[in-house]
N, C-alpha and C positions, 0 to 999 in steps of 0.2 A: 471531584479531584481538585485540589491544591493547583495554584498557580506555580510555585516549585516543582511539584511531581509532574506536570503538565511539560512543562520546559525540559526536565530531566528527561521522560520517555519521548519525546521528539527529538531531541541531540540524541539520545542512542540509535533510534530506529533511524535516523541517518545519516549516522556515523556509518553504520553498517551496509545500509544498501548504497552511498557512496564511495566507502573502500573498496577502490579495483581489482580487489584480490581475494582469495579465499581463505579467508577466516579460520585457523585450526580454533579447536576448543580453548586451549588455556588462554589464545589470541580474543578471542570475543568474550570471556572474561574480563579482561586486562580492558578491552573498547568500552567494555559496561563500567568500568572506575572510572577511566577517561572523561567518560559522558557527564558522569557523575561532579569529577573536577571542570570540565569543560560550564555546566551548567551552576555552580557552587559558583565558580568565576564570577561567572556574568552578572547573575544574582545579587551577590551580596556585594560585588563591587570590591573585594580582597581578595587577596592570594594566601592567605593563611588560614591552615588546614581544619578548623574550629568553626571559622567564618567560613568557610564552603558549605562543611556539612553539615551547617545549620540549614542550608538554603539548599542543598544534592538531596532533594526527597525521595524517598526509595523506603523499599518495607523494613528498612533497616535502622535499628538508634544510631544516635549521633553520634556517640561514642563510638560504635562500630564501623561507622563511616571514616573515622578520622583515623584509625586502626587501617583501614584498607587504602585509603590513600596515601599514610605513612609506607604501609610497605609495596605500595605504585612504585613511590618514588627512590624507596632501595633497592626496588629488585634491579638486578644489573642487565638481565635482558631487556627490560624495556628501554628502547632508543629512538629518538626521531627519524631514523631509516624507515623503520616500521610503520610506526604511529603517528608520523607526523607526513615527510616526505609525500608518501602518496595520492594525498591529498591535495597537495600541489599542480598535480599534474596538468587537472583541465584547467585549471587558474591560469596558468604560464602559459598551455597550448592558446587559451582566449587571446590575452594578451599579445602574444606575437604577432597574434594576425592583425593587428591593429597598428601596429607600428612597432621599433626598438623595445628592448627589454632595459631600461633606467633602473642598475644596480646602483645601491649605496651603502658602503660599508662603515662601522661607528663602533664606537664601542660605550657602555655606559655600567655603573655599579649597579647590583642587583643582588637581591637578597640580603644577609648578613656577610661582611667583607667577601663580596664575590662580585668579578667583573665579568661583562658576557662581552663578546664582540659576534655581532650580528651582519650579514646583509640581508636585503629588503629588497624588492621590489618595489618602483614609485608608480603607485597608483591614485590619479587625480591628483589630490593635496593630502595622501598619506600614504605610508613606506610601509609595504606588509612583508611579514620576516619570512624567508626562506631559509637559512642555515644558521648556525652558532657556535659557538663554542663559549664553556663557562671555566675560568680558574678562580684561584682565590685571590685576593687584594682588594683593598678601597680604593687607590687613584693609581694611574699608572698607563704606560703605551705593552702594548701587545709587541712580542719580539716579529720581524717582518717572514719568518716560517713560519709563524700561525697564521696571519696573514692569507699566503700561500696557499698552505694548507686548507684552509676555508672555500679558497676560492677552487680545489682541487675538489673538494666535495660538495659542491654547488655545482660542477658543471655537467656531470650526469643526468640535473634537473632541467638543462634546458630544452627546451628542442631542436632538434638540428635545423642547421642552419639558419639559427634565430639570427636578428640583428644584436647585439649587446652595446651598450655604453655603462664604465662602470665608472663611477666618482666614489671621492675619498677628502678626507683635509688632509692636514700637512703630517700627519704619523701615516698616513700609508703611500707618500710618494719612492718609498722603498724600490731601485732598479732592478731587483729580481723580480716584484711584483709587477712593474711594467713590462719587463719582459716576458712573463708568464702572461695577461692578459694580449699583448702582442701578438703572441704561440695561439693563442685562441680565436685571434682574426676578432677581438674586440677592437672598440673604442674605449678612450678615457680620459679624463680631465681629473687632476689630482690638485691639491693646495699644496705651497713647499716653500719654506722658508726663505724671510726677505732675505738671510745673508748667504743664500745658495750662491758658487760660485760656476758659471756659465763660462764656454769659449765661444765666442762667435767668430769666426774666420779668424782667429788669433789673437782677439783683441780679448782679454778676461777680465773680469769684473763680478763682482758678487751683486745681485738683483736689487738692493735697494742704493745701487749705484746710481741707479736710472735716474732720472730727475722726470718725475710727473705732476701733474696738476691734476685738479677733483674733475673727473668722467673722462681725463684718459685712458685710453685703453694701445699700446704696442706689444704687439706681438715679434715677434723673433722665431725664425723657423729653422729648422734643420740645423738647434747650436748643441754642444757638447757637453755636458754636464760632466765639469773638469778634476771632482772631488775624487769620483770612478768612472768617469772616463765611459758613461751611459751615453749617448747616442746614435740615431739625429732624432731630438725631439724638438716638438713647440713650446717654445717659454713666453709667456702672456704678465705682462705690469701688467694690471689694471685697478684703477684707483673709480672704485664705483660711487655714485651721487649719494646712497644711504650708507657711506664707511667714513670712518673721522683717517683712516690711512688706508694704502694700497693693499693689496693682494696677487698673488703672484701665482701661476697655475702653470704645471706643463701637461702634455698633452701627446697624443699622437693621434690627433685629428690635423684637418688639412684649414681650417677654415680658425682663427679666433674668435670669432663671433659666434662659431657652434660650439665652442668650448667652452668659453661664457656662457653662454646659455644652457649648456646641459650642464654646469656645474652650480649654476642657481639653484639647481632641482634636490643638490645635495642635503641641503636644510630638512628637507622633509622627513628624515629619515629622524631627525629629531620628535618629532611630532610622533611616533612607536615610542618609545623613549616615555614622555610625558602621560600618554593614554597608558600606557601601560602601570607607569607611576602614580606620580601627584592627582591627573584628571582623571586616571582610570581605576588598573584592580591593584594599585599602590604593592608591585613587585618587589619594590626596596623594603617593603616591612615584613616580609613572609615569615622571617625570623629563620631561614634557612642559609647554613654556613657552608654546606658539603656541596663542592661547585657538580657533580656528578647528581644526587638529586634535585639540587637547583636546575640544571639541563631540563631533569625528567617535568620539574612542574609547568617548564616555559612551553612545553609539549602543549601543557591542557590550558596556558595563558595563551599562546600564541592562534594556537584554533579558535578558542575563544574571542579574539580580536579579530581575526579573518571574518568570521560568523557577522560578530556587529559591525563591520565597516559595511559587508553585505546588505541588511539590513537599510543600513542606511542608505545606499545608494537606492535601495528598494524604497526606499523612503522619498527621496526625490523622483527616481521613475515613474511610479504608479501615481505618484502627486497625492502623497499622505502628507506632505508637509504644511497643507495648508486647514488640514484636520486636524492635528498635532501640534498645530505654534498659530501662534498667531501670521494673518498672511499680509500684517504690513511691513513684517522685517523676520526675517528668521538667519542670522549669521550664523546658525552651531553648524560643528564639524559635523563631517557621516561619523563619527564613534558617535557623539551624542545623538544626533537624530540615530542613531542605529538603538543604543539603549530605549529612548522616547519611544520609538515604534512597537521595540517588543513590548513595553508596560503597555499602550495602547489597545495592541491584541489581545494581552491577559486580559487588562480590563473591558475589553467587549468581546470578550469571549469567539475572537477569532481565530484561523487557523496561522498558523507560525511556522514558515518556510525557513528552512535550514541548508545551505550550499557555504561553497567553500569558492566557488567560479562567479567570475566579477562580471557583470558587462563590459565591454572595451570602452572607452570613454577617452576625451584630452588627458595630456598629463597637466 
């Protein structure tokens, strides 16, 4: 058996016996394509559907393969409710118990002119994707109902009474969206514009009024935000040691220095973003325009990334890292030591553990 076909019939067999549900027939059809894209993925290191099913081994030609992942991706039932969601679950349950749930929402281009706006989950030093939305355009902000909306279908995924913090930059400090995360009994630290205009007990000013120096940090509690008349929130200058100018954050947290600090975390979700792109299964070249199939293929990108970040962490756990790099320096992220590790096991013909559930670990 092929190191391909090997990879492919472990992502299906558990796909299957990790999906917490029972599988109809056309459904475990549809998880054996999945696998197949899932495993095409990782492989060949692309998301375009030639380069998969060169590397999705199965008793089937290549041509045929590429035939059945096209129409993966138009069929209109398949949806991340289904296929993707579920799989979440023990992920998030893990997680919780270890501390806050560190949301971050971003948006970036994908595919042929199509934008996805994502949140993520931060785990360790990378943001694994929980929800999305894909439309069409090359650059652009998301209207703040999609926003919403996202956050409206991510919160089924949590579990109750989780802790939340969600960060954002300065396109989603939108006051409906802080009011809806508010309604939620989260936290949140947002980026927002130096020329925001604040009341502070009467006195108005627009934020890059402040007069700061390099590594101050004032915060302002309980002020107004006077454009619409949003509050009481926390409004935070802070002019950080690595920024050539300030940055300006509000909040409805109690502390400035935990709003700082969890909105550090926000960057990460970048790092999904690039792995997925440039260092990863290069998302941007799929050659796919229709935002509704682009959704369907981030299904089998996204599991696919869960899988190797896994890996990786399994990578430092078990202490394969010092099998696999050299052990006087080893700086790669868990994507790359996650990819490293599975070549490892093909090439010593080891077994290859497949989860979607992280260990809990810092952030």
């Amino acid at each position: 058996m092929g190191d391909n076909h090997h990879v492919y019939r472990r992502i299906r067999k558990s796909l299957r016996q990790i999906y917490p549900k029972r599988l109809t027939g056309r459904q475990a059809k549809h998880m054996n394509t999945l696998a197949g894209m899932v495993s095409g993925i990782v492989r060949s290191g692309k998301s375009q559907l030639k380069a998969m099913a060169k590397k999705a081994a199965d008793s089937s030609k290549v041509e045929s393969r590429i035939k059945r992942f096209s129409r993966y991706l138009q069929n209109e039932t398949i949806d991340a409710q289904t296929y993707f969601m579920p799989f979440l679950e023990a992920l998030l349950v893990g997680l919780a118990k270890s501390g806050p749930l560190v949301l971050a929402i971003d948006g970036s281009e994908v595919g042929r002119n199509c934008l996805a706006l994502v949140i993520s989950v931060i785990y360790q030093k990378r943001a694994l994707p929980l929800v999305w939305v894909v439309v069409p355009g090359r650059k652009g902000h998301f209207p703040e109902e999609t926003h919403c909306q996202l956050v409206e279908t991510l919160k089924p995924l949590l579990p109750e009474d989780s802790d939340v913090i969600f960060l954002g930059d300065g396109e989603f400090d939108g006051n409906q969206l802080q009011a809806d995360i508010d309604a939620n009994g989260w936290e949140y630290a947002y980026r927002t514009a130096k020329n925001r205009l604040i009341d502070d007990d009467g006195d108005r000013f627009a934020l890059n009024e402040i007069h700061l120096q390099l590594g101050d940090c004032l915060s302002l509690p309980d002020v107004l935000v006077t454009q619409d008349g949003y509050s009481p929130v926390l409004v935070i200058a802070w002019w950080r040691q690595d920024t050539q100018e300030p940055i300006y954050l509000v909040s409805n947290m109690v502390l400035a220095e935990a709003a700082c600090y969890w909105y550090g975390k926000r960057f990460r979700i970048e790092t999904f973003f690039s792995d997925q792109k440039s260092r990863g299964f290069h998302l941007h070249k799929s050659h796919i325009s229709d935002p509704e199939r682009m959704s369907r293929l981030m299904i089998a990108a996204c599991l696919a990334y869960i899988w190797v970040i896994y890996l990786g962490v399994t990578a430092k756990q078990d202490e394969w890292v010092a099998i696999i790099h050299r052990t006087d320096r080893c700086d790669l992220s868990l994507f790359q030591l996650g990819l490293d590790l599975l070549e490892h096991f093909l090439n010593e013909s080891l077994p290859i553990s497949v989860a979607f559930q992280l260990p809990v670990g810092s952030y």
